[in-house]
C-alpha positions in Angstrom: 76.0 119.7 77.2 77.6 119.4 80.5 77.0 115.5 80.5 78.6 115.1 77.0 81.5 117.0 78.3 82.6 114.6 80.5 82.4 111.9 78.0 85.5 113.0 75.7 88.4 111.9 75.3 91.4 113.4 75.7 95.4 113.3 75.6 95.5 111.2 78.6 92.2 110.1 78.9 92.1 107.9 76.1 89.6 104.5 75.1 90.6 102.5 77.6 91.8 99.4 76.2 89.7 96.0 75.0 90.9 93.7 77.3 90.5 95.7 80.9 86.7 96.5 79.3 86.1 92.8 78.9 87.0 92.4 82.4 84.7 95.0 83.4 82.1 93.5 81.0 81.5 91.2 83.3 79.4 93.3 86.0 76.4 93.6 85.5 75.9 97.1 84.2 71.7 97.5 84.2 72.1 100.4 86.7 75.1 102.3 87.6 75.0 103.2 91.2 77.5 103.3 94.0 78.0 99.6 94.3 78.5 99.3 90.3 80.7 102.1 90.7 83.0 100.5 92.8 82.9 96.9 91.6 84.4 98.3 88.8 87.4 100.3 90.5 88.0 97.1 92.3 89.0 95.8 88.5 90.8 98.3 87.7 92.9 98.5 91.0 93.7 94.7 90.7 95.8 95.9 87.8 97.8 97.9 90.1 98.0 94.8 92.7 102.1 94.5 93.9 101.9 90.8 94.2 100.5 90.2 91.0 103.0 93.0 88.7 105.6 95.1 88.8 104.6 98.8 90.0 106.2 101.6 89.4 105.3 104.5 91.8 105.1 108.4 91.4 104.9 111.3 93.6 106.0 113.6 90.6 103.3 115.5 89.6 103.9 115.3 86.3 105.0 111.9 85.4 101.0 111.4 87.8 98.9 113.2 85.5 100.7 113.4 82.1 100.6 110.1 80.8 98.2 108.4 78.8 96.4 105.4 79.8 97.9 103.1 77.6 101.5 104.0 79.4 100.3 104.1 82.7 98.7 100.2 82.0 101.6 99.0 80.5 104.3 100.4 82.9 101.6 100.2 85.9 102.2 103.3 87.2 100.7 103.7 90.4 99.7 107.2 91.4 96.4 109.1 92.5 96.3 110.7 88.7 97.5 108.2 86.9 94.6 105.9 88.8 92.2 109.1 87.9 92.8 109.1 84.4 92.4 105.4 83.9 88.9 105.7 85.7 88.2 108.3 83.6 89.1 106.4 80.2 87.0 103.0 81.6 84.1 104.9 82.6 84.0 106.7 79.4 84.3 103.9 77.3 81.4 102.7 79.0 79.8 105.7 78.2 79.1 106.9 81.7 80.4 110.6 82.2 83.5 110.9 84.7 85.5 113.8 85.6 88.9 114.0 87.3 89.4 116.2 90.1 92.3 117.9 91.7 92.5 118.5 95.1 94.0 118.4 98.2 94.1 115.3 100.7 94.9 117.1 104.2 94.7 114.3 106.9 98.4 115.0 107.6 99.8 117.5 104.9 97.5 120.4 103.9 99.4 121.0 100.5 99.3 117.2 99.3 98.1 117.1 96.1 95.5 114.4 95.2 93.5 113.4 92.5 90.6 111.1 92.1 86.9 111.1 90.2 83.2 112.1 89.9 81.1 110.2 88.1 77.0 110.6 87.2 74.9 107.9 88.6 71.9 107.1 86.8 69.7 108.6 89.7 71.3 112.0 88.1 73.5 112.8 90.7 77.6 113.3 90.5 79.1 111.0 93.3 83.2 111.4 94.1 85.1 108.0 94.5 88.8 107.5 95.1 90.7 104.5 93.8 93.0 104.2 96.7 91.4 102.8 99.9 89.3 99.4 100.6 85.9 101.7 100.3 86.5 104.0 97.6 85.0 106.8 99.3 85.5 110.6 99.7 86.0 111.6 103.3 87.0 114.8 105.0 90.0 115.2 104.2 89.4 115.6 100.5 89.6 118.9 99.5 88.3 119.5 95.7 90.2 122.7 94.2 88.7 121.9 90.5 87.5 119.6 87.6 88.7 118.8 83.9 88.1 116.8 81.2 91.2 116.0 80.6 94.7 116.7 82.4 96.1 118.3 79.1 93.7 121.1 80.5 96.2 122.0 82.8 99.5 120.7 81.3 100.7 124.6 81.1 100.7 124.7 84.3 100.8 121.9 85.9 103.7 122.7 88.4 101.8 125.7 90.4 98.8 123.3 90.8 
């Protein structure tokens, strides 16, 4: 049941839409492993691409998490949870289980708030990826406080988080 979990939908987390999936439906998708993984997150962060659209940035947490994925697209918001939950939406629509995460990146402030993903590989295992750098990758200075579905999980309070 855990695995199913993490395939829902939610408030923000909605089906991503057709015409990012049919760029995505272009990778090759006959095993989802790390380099899968990031192929597509390369995609999806060409939609966020400065030179190619207008991008409205964030460092409020709740205009970052509580916005679906269809408003974050459209007005290409460009935050850590607003790039979470539209990971979330793709990966799901693919029907490959992705959490987000909340946590803390501490490289040079230890109460910056961060957000990024986990999704199950099809060796069984959860990997963590992070839209924002050139690799994707979690490193040490990610700090994972928790996991949802969906951010409406913590909409009550998302200002002590």
């Amino acid at each position: 049941m855990l695995v199913e979990k993490y395939l829902q939908f939610g408030k923000y987390t909605k089906k991503a839409p057709e015409w990012l999936l049919s760029k995505i439906s272009k990778i090759d998708k006959s095993v989802i492993d790390e380099e899968y993984v990031k192929k597509v997150l390369r995609i999806i962060a060409e939609e966020f691409d400065p030179d190619r659209y207008n991008i409205v940035r964030v460092n409020n947490i709740r205009e970052s998490r509580l916005v679906d994925v269809d408003e974050i697209l459209k007005r290409r918001i460009s935050s850590c949870g607003a790039r979470a939950t539209v990971v979330a939406s793709v990966f799901r629509s693919l029907c490959i289980p992705t959490k987000l995460i909340h946590g803390r990146y501490i490289e040079t402030n230890p109460e910056m708030r961060h957000a990024w993903n986990e999704i199950l590989l099809d060796d069984g295992t959860w990997k963590a990826f992070d839209i924002f750098g050139e690799k994707r990758e979690i490193g040490k200075y990610h700090k994972k406080e928790f996991e949802v579905v969906d951010w409406e999980e913590v909409e009550d309070n998302i200002d002590t988080i």
